[in-house]
MMTF fields as JSON, N, C-alpha, C and O atoms, coordinates in Angstrom:
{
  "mmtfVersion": "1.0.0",
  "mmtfProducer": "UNKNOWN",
  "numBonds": 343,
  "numAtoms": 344,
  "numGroups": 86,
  "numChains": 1,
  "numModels": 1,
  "chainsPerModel": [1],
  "groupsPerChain": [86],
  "chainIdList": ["A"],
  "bondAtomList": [4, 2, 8, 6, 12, 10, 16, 14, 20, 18, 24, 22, 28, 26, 32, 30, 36, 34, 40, 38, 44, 42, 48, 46, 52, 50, 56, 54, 60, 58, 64, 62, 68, 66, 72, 70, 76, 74, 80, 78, 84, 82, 88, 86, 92, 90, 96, 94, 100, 98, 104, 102, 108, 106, 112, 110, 116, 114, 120, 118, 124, 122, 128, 126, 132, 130, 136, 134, 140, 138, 144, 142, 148, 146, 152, 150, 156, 154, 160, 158, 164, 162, 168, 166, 172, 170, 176, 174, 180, 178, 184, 182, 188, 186, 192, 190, 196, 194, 200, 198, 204, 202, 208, 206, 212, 210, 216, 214, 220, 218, 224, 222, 228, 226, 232, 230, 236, 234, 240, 238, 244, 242, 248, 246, 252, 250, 256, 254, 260, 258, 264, 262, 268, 266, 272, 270, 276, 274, 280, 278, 284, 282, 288, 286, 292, 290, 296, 294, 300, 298, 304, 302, 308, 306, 312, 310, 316, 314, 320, 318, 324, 322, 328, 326, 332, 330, 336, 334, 340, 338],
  "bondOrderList": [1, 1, 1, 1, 1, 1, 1, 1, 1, 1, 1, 1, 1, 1, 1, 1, 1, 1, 1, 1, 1, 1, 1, 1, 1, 1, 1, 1, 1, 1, 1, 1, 1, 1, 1, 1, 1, 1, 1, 1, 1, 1, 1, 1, 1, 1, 1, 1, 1, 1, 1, 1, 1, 1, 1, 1, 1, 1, 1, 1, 1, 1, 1, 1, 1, 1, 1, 1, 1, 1, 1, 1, 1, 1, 1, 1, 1, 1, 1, 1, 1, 1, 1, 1, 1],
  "groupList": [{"groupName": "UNK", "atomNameList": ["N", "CA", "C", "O"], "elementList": ["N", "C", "C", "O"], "formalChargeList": [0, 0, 0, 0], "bondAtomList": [1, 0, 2, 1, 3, 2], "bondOrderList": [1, 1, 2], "singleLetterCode": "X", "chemCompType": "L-PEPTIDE LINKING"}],
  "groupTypeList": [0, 0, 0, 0, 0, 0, 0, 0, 0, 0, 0, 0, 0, 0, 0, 0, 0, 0, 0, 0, 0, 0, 0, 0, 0, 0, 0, 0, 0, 0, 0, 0, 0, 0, 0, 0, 0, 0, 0, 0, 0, 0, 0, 0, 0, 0, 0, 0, 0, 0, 0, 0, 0, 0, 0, 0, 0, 0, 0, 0, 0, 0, 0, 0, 0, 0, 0, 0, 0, 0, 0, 0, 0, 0, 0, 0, 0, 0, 0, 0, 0, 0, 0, 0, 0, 0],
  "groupIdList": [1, 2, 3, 4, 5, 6, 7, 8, 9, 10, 11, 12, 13, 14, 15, 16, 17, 18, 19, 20, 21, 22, 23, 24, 25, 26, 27, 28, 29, 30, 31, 32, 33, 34, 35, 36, 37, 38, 39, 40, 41, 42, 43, 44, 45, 46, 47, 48, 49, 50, 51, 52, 53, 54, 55, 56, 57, 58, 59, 60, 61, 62, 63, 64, 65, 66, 67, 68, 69, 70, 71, 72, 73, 74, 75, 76, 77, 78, 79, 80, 81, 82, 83, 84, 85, 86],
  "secStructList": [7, 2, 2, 2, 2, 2, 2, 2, 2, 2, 1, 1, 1, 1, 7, 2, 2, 2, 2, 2, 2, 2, 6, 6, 6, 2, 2, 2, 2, 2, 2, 2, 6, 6, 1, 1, 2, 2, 2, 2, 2, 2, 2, 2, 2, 6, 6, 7, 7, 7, 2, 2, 2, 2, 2, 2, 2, 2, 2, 2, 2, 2, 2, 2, 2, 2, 2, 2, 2, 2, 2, 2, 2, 2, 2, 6, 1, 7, 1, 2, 2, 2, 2, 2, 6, 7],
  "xCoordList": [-11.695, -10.293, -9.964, -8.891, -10.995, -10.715, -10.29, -9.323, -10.914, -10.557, -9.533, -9.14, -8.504, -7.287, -6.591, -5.706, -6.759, -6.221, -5.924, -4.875, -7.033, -7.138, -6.052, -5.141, -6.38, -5.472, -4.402, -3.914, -3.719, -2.273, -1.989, -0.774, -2.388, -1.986, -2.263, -1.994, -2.735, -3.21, -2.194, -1.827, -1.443, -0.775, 0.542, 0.471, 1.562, 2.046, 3.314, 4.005, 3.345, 4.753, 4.211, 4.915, 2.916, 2.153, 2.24, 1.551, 2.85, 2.7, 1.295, 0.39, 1.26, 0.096, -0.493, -1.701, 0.373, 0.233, -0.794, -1.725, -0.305, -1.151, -2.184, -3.075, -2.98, -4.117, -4.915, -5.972, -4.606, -4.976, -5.64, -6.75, -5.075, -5.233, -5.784, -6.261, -6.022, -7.02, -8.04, -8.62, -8.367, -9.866, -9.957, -10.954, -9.25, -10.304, -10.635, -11.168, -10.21, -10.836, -11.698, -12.268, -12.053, -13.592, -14.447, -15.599, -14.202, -15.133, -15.162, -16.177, -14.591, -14.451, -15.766, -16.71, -15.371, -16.167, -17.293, -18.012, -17.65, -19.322, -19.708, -20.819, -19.359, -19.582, -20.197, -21.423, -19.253, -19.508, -20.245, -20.688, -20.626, -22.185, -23.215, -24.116, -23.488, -24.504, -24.946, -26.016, -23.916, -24.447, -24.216, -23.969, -24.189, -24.148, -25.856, -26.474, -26.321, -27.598, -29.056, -30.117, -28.562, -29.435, -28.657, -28.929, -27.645, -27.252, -27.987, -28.484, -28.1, -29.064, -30.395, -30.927, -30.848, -32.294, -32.569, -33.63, -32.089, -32.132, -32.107, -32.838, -31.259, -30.869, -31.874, -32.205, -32.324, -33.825, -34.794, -35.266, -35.3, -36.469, -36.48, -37.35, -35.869, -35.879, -35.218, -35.402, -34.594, -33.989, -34.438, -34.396, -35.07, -35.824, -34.906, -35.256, -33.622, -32.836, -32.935, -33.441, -32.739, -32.772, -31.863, -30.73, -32.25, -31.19, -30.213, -29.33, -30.057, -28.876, -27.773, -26.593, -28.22, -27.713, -27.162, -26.105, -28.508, -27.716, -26.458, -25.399, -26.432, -25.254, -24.388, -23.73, -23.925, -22.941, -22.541, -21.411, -23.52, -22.928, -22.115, -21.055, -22.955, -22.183, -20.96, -19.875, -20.981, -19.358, -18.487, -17.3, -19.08, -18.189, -17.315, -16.089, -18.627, -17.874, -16.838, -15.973, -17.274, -16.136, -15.131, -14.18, -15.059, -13.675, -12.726, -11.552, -13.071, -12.616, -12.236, -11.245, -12.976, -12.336, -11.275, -10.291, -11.683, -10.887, -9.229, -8.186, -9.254, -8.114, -7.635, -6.405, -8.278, -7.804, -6.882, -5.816, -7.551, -7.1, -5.599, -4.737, -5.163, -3.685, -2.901, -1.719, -3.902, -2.638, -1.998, -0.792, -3.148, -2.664, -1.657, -0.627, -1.949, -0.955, 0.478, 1.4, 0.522, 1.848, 2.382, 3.611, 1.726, 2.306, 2.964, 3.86, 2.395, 3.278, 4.867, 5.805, 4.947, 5.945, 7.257, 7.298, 8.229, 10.053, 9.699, 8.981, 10.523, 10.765, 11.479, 11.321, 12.9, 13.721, 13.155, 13.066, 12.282, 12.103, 10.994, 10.728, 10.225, 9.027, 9.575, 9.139, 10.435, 11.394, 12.296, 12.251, 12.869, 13.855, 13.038, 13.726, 11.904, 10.867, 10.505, 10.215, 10.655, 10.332, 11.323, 10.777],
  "yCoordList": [6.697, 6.563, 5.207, 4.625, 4.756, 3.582, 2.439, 1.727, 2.237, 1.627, 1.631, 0.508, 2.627, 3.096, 2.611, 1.785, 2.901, 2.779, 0.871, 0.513, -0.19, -1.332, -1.917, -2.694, -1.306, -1.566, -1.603, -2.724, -0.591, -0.434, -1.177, -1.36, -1.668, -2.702, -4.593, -5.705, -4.153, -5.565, -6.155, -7.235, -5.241, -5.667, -3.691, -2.784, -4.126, -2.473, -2.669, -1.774, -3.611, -3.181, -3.099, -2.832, -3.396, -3.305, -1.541, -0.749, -1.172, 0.388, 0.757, 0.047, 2.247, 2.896, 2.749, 2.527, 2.865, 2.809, 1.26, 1.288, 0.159, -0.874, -0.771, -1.25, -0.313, -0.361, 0.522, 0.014, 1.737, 2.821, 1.826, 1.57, 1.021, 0.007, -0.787, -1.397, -1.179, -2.545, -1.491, -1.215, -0.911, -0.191, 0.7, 1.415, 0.945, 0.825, -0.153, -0.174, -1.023, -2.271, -2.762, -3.636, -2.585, -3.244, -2.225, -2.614, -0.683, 0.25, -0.098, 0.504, -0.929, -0.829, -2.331, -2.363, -3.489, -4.284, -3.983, -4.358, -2.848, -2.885, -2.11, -1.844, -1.316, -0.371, -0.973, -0.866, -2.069, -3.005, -3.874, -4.473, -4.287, -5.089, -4.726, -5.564, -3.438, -2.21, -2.208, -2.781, -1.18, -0.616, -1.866, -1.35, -3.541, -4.391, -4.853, -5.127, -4.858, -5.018, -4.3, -4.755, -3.031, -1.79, -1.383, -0.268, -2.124, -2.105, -3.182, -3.039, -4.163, -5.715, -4.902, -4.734, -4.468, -4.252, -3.509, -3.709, -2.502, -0.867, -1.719, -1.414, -2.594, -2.973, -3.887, -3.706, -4.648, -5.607, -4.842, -4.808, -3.955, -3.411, -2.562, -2.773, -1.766, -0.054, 0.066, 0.957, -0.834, -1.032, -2.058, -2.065, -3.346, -4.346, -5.342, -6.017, -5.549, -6.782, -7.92, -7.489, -9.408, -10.244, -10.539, -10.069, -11.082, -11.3, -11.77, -11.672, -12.26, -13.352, -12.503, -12.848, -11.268, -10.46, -9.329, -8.706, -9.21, -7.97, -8.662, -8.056, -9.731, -10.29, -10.088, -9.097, -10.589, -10.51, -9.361, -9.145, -8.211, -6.633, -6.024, -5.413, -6.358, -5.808, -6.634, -6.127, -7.477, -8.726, -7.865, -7.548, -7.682, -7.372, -6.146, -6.043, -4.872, -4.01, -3.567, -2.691, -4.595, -5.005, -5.268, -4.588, -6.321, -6.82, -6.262, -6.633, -5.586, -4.317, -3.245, -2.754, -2.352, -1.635, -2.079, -1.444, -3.43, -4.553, -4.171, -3.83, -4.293, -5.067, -3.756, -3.728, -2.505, -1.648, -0.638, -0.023, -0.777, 0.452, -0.048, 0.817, -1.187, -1.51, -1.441, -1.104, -1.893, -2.088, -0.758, -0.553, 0.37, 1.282, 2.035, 2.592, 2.013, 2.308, 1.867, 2.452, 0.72, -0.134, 0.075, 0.102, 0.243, 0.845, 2.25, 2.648, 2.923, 4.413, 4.091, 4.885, 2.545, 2.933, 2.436, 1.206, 2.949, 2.819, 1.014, 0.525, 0.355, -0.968, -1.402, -2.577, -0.404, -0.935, -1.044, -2.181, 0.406, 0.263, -0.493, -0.74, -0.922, -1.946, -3.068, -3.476, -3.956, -5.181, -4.782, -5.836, -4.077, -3.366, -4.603, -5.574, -4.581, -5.021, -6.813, -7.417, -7.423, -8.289, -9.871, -10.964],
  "zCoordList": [28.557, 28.863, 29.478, 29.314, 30.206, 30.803, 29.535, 29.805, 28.258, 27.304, 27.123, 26.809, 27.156, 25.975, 27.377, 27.151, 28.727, 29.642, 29.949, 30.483, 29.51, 29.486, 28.399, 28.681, 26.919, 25.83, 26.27, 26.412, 26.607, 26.909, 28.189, 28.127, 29.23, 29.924, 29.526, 29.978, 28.766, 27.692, 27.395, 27.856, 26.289, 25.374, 24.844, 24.015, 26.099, 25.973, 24.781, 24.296, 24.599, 23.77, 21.928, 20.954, 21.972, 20.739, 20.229, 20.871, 19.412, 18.974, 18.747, 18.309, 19.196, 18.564, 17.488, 17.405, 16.417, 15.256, 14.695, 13.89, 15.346, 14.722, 15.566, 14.866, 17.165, 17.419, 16.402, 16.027, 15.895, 14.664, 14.162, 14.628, 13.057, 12.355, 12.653, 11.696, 13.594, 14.317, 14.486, 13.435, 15.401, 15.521, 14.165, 14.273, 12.845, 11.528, 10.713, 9.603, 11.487, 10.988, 11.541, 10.889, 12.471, 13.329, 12.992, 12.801, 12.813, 12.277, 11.068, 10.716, 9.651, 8.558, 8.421, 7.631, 9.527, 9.77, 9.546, 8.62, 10.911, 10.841, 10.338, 10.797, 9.344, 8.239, 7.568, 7.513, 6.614, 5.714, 6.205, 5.225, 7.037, 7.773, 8.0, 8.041, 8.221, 7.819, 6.945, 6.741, 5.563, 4.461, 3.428, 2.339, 3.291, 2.488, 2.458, 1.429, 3.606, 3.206, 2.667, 2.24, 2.904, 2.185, 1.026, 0.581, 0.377, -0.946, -1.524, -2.641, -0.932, -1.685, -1.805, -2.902, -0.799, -1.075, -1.607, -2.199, -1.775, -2.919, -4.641, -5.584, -4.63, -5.622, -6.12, -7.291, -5.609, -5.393, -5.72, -6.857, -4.486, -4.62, -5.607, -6.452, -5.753, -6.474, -8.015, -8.845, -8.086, -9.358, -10.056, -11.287, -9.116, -9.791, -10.289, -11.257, -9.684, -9.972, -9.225, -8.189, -9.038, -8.649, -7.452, -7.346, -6.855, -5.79, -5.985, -5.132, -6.833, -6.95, -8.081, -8.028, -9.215, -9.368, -8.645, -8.744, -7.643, -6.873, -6.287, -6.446, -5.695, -4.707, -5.77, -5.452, -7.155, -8.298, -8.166, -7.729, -8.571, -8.631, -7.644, -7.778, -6.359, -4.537, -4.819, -4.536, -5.182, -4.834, -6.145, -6.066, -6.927, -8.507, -7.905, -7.946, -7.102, -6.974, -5.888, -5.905, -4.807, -4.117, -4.265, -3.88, -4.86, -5.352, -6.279, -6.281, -6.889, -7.697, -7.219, -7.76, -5.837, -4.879, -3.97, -3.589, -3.648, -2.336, -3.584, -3.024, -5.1, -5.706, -6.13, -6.17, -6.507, -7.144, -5.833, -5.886, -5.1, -4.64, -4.012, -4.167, -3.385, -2.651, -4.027, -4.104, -5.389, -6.444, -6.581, -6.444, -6.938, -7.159, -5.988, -6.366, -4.876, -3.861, -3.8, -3.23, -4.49, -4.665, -5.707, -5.773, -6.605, -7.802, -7.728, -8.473, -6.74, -6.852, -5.874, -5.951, -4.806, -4.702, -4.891, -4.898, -5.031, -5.604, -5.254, -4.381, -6.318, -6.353, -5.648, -5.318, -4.957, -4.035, -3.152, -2.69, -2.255, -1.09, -0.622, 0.554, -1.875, -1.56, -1.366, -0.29, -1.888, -2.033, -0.625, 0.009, -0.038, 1.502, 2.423, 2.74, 2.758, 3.741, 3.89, 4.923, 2.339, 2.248, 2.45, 2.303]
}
């Protein structure tokens, strides 16, 4: 509690809603700093690809999750109210 108790005298007029968002992003951080390097090596060792392929494949399929998934989110919504904001 002392944390949440620090946050909010930090910085109080900041909404809930974007700390949400900031602490899944430092968990999303070290997620992805974790499980990126026992994807190289699985991929190396156990499958027998090169390093320099495995890095291609991890990046390929990244960037393809990183691109697919906001498109598709944006795509489901109304053109006005996406354009309202901007």
């Amino acid at each position: 509690m002392r944390l949440a108790a620090f946050l909010r005298d930090c910085k109080p007029d900041i909404p809930r809603s974007v700390w949400i968002i900031q602490l899944g992003n430092v968990v999303n951080f070290f997620g992805f700093g974790l499980v990126l390097p026992f994807e190289l090596i699985y991929l190396h060792d156990h499958r027998g690809f090169g390093l320099p392929v495995s890095g291609l494949i991890v990046s390929t399929i990244t960037g393809i999750v990183s691109g697919f998934a906001p498109a598709l989110s944006a795509s489901r919504l109304d053109p006005i109210e996406a354009l309202r904001y901007e």
